[in-house]
Structures are given as C-alpha cells and as structure tokens.
C-alpha positions as CSV (number, residue, x, y, z in Angstrom):
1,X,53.5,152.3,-7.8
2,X,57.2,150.8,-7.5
3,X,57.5,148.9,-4.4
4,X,61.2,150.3,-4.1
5,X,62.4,153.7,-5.8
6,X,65.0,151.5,-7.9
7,X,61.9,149.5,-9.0
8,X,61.3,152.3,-11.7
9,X,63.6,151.0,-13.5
10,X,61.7,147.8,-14.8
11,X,61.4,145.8,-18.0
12,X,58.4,148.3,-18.6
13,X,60.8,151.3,-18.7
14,X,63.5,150.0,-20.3
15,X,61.6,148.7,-23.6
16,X,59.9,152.1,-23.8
17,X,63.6,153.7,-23.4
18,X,65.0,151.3,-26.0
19,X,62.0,152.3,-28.5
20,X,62.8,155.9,-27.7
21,X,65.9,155.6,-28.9
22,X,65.2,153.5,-31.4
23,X,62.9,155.9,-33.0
24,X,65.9,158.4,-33.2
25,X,68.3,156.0,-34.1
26,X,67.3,152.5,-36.4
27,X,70.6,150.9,-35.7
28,X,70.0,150.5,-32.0
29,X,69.3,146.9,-30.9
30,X,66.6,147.6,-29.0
31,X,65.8,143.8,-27.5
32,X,69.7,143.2,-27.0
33,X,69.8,146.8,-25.2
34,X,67.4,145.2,-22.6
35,X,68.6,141.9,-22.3
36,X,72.2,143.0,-21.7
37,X,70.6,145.8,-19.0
38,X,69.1,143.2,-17.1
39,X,71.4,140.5,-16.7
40,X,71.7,137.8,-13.7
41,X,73.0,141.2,-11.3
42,X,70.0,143.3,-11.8
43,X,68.3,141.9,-9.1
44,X,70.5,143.3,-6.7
45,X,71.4,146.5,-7.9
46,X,70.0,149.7,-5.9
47,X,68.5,152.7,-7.8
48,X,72.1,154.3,-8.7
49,X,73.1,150.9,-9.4
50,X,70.6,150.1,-12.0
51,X,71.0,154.0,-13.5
52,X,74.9,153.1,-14.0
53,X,74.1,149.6,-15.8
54,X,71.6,151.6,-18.1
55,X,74.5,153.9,-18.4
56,X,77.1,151.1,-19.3
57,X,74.7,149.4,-22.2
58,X,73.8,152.7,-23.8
59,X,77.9,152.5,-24.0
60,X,77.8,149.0,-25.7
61,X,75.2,150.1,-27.9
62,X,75.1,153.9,-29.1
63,X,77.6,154.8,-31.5
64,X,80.8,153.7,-30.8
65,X,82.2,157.3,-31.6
66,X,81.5,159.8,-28.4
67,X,80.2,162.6,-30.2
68,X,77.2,160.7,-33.0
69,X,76.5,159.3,-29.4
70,X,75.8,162.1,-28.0
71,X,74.2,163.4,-31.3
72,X,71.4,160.1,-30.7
73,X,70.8,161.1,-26.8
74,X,70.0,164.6,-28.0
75,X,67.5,163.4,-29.7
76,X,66.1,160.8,-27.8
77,X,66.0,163.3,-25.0
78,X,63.1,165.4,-25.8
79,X,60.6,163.3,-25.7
80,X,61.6,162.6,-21.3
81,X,59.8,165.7,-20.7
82,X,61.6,167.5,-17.0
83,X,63.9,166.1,-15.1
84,X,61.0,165.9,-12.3
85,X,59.0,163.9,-14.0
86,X,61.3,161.4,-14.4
87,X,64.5,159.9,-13.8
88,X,66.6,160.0,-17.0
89,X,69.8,160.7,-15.0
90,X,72.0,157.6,-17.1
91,X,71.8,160.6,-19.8
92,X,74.2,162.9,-17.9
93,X,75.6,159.7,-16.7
94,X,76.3,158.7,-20.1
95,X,78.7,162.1,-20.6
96,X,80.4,161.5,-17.3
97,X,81.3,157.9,-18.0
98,X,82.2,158.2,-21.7
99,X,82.9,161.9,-21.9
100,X,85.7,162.9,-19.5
101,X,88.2,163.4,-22.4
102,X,86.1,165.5,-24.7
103,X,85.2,168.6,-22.3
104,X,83.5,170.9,-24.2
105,X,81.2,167.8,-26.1
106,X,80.5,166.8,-22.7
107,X,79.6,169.9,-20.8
108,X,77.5,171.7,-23.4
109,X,75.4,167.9,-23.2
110,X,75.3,168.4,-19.6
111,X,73.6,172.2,-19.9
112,X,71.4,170.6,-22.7
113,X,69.9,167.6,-20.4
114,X,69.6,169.2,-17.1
115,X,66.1,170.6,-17.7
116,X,65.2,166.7,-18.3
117,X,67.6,164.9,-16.3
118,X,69.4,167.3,-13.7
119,X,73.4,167.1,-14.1
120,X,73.8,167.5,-10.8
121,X,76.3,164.2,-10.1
122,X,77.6,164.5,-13.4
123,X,79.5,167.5,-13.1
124,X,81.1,166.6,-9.8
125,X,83.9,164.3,-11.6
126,X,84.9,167.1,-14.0
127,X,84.8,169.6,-10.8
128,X,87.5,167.3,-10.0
129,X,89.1,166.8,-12.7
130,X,89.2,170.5,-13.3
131,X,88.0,172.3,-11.1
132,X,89.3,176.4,-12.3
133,X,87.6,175.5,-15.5
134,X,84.5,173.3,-14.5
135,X,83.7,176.4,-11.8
136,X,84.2,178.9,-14.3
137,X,82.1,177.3,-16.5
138,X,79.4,176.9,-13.6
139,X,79.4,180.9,-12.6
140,X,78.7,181.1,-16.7
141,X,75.7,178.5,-15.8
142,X,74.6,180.1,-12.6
143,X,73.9,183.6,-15.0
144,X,71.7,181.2,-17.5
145,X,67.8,182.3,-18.6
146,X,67.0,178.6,-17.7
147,X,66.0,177.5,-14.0
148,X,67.4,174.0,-14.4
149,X,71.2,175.2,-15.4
150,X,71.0,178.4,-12.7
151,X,70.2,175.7,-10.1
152,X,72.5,172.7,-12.0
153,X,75.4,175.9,-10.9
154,X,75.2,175.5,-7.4
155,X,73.5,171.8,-6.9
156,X,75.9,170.7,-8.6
157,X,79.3,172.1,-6.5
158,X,76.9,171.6,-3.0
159,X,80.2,169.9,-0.9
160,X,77.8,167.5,0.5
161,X,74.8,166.7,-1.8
162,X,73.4,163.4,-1.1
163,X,73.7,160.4,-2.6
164,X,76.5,162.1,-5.1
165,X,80.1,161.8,-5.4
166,X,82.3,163.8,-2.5
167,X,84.0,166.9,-2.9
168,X,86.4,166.8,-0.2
169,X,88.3,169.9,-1.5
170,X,85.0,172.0,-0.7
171,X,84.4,170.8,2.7
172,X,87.6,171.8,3.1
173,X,87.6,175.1,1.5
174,X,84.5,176.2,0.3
175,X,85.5,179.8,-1.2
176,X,85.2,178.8,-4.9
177,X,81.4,178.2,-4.2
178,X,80.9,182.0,-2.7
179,X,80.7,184.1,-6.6
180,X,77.8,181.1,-7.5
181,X,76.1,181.6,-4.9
182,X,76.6,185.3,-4.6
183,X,74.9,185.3,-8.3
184,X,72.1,183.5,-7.5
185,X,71.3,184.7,-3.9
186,X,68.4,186.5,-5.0
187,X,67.2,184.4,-7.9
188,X,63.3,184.4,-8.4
189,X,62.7,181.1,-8.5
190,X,62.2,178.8,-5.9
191,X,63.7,175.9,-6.9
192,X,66.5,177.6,-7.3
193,X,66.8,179.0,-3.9
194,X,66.4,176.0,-2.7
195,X,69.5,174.8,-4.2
196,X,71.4,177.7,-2.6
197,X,70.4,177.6,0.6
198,X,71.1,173.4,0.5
199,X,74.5,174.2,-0.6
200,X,74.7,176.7,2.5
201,X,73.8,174.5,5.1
202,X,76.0,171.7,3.4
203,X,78.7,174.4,4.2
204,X,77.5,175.0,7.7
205,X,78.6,171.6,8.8
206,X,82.3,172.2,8.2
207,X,82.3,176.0,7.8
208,X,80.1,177.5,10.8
209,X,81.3,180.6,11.5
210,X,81.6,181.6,7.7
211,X,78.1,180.5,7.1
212,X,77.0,182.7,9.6
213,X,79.2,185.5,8.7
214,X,77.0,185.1,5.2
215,X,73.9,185.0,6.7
216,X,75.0,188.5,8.9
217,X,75.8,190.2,5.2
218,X,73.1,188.9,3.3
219,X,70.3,189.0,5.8
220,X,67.3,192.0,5.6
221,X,68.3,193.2,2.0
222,X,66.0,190.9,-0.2
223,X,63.1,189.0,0.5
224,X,64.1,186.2,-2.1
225,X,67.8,186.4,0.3
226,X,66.2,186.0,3.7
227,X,64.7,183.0,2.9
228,X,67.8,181.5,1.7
229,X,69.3,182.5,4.7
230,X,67.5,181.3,7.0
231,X,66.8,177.9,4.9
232,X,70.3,177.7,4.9
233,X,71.1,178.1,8.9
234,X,68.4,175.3,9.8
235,X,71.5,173.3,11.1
236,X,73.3,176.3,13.0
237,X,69.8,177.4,14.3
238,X,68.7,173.8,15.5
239,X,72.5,173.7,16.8
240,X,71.4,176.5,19.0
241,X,74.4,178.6,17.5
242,X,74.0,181.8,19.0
243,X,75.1,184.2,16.3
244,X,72.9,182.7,13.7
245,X,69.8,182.9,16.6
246,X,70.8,186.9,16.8
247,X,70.3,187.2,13.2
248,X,66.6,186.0,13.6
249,X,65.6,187.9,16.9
250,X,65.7,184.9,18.8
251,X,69.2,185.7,21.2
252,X,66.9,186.6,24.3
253,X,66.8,183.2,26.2
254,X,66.4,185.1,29.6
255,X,63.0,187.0,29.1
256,X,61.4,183.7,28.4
257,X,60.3,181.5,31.0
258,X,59.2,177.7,30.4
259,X,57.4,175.6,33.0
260,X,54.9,173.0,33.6
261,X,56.9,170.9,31.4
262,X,55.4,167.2,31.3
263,X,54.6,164.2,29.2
264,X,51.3,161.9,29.5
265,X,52.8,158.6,29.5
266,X,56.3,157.3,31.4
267,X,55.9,154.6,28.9
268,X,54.8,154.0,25.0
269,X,55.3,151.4,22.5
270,X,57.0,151.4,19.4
271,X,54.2,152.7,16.7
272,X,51.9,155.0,18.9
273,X,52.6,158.4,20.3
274,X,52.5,160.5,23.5
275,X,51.5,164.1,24.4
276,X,54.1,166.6,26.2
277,X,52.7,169.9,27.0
278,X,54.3,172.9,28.5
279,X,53.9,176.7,29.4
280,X,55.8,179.4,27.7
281,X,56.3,183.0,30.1
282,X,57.3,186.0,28.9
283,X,59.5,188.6,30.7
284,X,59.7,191.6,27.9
285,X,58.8,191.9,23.8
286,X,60.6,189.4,22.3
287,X,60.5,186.5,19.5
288,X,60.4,182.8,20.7
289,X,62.1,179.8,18.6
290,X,60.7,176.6,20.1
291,X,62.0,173.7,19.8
292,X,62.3,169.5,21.1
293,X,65.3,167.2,21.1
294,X,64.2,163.3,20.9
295,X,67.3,161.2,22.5
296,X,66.4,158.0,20.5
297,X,68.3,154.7,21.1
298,X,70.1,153.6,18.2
299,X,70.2,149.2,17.2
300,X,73.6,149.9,19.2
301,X,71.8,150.8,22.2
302,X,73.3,154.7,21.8
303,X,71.3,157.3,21.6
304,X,71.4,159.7,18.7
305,X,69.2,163.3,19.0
306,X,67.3,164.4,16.7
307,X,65.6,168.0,16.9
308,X,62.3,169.1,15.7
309,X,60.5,172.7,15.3
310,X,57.8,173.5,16.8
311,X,56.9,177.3,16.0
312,X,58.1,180.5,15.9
313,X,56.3,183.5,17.5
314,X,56.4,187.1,18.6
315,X,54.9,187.3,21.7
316,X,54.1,190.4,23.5
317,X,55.6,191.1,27.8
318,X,54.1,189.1,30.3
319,X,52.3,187.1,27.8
320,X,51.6,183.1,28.8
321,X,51.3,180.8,26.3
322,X,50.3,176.9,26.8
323,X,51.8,174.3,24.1
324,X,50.7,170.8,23.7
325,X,52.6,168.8,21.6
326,X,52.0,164.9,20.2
327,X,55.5,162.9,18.7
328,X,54.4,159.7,17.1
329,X,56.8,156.6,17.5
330,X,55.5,155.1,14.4
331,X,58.4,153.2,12.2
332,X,59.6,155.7,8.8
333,X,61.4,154.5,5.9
334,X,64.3,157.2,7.4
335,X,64.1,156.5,11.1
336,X,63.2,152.9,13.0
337,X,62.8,153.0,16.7
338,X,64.3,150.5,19.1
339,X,63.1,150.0,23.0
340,X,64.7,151.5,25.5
341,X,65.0,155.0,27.6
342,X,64.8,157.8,25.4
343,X,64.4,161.3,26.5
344,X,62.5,164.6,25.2
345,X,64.2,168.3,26.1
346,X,62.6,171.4,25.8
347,X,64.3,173.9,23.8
348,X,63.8,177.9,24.0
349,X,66.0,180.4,22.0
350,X,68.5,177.6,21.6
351,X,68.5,177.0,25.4
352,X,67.8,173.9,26.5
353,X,64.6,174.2,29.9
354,X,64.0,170.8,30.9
355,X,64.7,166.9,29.8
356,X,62.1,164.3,30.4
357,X,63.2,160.0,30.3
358,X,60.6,157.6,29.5
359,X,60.2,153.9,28.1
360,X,59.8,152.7,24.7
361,X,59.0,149.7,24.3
362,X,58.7,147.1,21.8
C-alpha cells in the first residue's frame, strides 16, 4: 500500500502504463515515456501534480495529430477496467489539455473514458469555455443508459467539487444545474444519487434558501428523491436551518427537554477520548435530531466547530431517553488537534441545550 495517495503513481505503474500503450501503439517510446515522466520534479509533485505530468508526456509522445491520439487512448483504455479501480484520470486530462479546440473529438472521448477514468475535472474547462453548449451536451449525458455518464452530468457541473477546477459562475447562479438534476433526481442507482445530492449541498452553501425550496418540492414523492434530499441538506440541517428541519419532522425544539448534560473528564490529552452523557425528555409525539458541536482550537489558537450526528428517533410523549456518547481526540489525516480549551454543545432540533469547556492537552 502507497504510503501517500500520489504514491500510486510509481515507476511500477508507469512501465505497466507505457506497455499498455505500447501494445496498442508500436511507435510509443515506452522507456523515454518514463524517464521524461519522472524527471528531477517528480519528487515533489502531489497526486494531481503527478496525473498532469503523465498528462504532459503522453503529449510529447502520442501522435502528434489530436485525433490518431485519441484513436491510441481508445485503445489503450480498455484494458484500466472502472474508473474505481483505478486512477487513469491523465486520460480525460489528456482531452482537456490537448483537446479544447476540437469539441466534439474531445467530448465524445470524455463520454467514452468516464466509465474507466471519471471526466469529472475534465469537463469543467469546457463548462467554461462554453458553457450553453457544454450543459446542453451534459442534460444529453444525464439521460445516458450508462451510470458513469448519468453521474459524469451532474459531478461534473457540482459548483464546488473538491479538488477540481472552480466554477464561480455557478456559485453564483446555479439555475443551469436545476434541468440535470431535475433528470436525475430519481435515478436508480446509488452512485448516481450520490452525485446529485453532493451537487445539492455544494449549492446549499451559497444558495440556501433555494436548496431548501428544492427539498420542499421534491420531498415525499420518491423514495430514490428523499434520500437525495436529505443527503443533500446535511449542511442546512447541521446549520440548524429551520425550514430544512420542518421538512424532516424535526421543527418541534419545545416538546423536547435535555438535561443531565455532563462530560467525565475536565481534562484529556491529545489521542484518547472522553464520555459525555445526557437525558433526552419528551413533552408530546415528536421526532428528535441529535446532535454535538466540538469547538476545537485551530494551530492559530481559534476555534473552528465542527458538528457531528448522533441519531435520529421518534420517540413517543413523556418518553425519557439516556445518551452516552464517547469523542475520541486521536490525530486524522483530515483533522489534528492542538491543546487548549475546547468546548462540546448539545444540540436538539437544531437548538443548541447546553455547552461544556474542558482542557486538551498535549
């Protein structure tokens, strides 16, 4: 296993890549492919780095013209098997660097390789470029028989999709996304929904009151819908926006009663975890959203919060119910911890019923 994702691409990969090719196309200079790839800045190249430089030396050493280029990566391509199982991206790469002046070459490659290396940055420059024709062309995609190109349609125009290139005209205006995702709201594939409700909660950020607007529209019509919906509000809901917590059932904050709320330990050190229990009351009938904010300090000695789930129930009048929850303060690869006074809150319905402090130390 690759000590670092960009650690995939190795000397290992890149002379079976070069024989892949090869076997499609005898010109290719396979040895020279991999010598040029790795030159003295490999090193220090990140994973979208590296994917780029493969990008850049299929250019030097494919077919000079675009389109018997293209003929070779259409070979070659077959044999990467899907797009999960590996990461073959330079191939769409290779149609977005070379391929911006040859539209319909390029965009009939990118529907071909998306099932083995998703187009999903790809298209985002001819979005640009284009965007009346490159969306028009995306509703076609979002209609397809294949999973990959229905979900390349709407990953591909998400306004915020990590790790891609930006499409500031989107967070501004979202409205030529709405007829993709319209298409594919009840699609029967997961991986597709997933890809819609992403794009809505990219749009939630910058658009909240249309995303919940959606969400009032398309919610209790479809089972494949709802769960886009509700996928796609996880921001708005751990917002605590209160038109997207009325969609769900969860507006009624005042028949729910917290107390008892308390933590084991005033102090903990970075890499172990504490208990914090609490006692959940109910009033009337009614569903239950809990949640807890972490305060953490930041390297800057600010503190960011960050909100996690802890269940959703239906709980029945004058019910009690007694949580116990453990947060571990171990180090992640997308969250290190720094000493200082943090803070846990209790969350109910959106309603925040009680903030704890306590010390982490190093």
């Amino acid at each position: 296993m690759p000590d670092a994702l960009k650690d995939v691409f190795n000397r290992e990969y890149l002379c079976k890549l070069a024989a892949n090719i090869q076997a499609v196309y005898s010109p290719f200079r396979a040895d020279d492919f991999v010598a040029s790839t790795m030159d003295e800045t490999w090193d220090s190249l990140e994973l979208k780095g590296r994917m780029r430089q493969i990008t850049l030396n299929l250019g030097k050493f494919l077919p000079a013209d675009y389109r018997e280029a293209i003929a070779v990566i259409d070979k070659a391509i077959v044999s990467e098997g899907s797009w999960l199982d590996g990461f073959c991206l330079y191939f769409p790469d290779f149609a977005e660097v070379f391929g911006q002046d040859d539209w319909e070459t390029s965009v009939a490659a990118l529907e071909r390789y998306t099932p083995h290396a998703s187009a999903e940055f790809a298209v985002r420059p001819f979005i640009i470029n284009d965007e009346e024709r490159m969306m028009a062309q995306m509703y076609c995609w979002s209609k397809s028989d294949n999973n990959h190109v229905r979900r390349l349609a709407s990953e591909g125009c998400r306004p915020a999709l990590p790790w891609a290139q930006a499409l500031p005209k989107f967070k501004k205006d979202p409205t030529p996304i709405f007829a993709i995702l319209e298409q594919l709201k009840t699609d029967p594939d997961i991986y597709v929904r997933k890809s819609v409700a992403n794009n809505l909660n990219d749009i939630s950020k910058t658009h909240p009151d249309l995303v919940a607007k959606i969400a009032r529209e398309w919610y209790g019509k479809n089972e494949h819908t709802d769960w886009i919906v509700k996928h796609g509000c996880r921001t708005l809901l751990k917002k605590g926006n209160r038109d997207v917590l009325a969609i769900f059932g969860f507006s009624d904050a005042e028949s729910v009663g917290a107390s008892d709320f308390a933590i084991d330990a005033q102090t903990v050190a970075i890499g172990d975890a504490f208990n914090f229990s609490f006692v959940i009351t109910t009033k009337s009938a009614t569903k239950v959203r809990l949640e807890y904010a972490v305060d953490f300090v930041k390297s800057t000695g600010k503190r960011n919060r960050k909100i996690f789930q802890i269940s959703e129930i239906a709980l029945k009048a004058n019910e009690n119910k007694v949580y116990t929850k453990k947060h571990s303060f171990a180090d992640l690869s997308t969250r290190k911890h720094y000493p200082g006074t943090h803070s846990v809150t209790l969350i109910v319905n959106g309603a925040e019923r009680g903030t704890l402090d306590f010390e982490l130390t190093s």
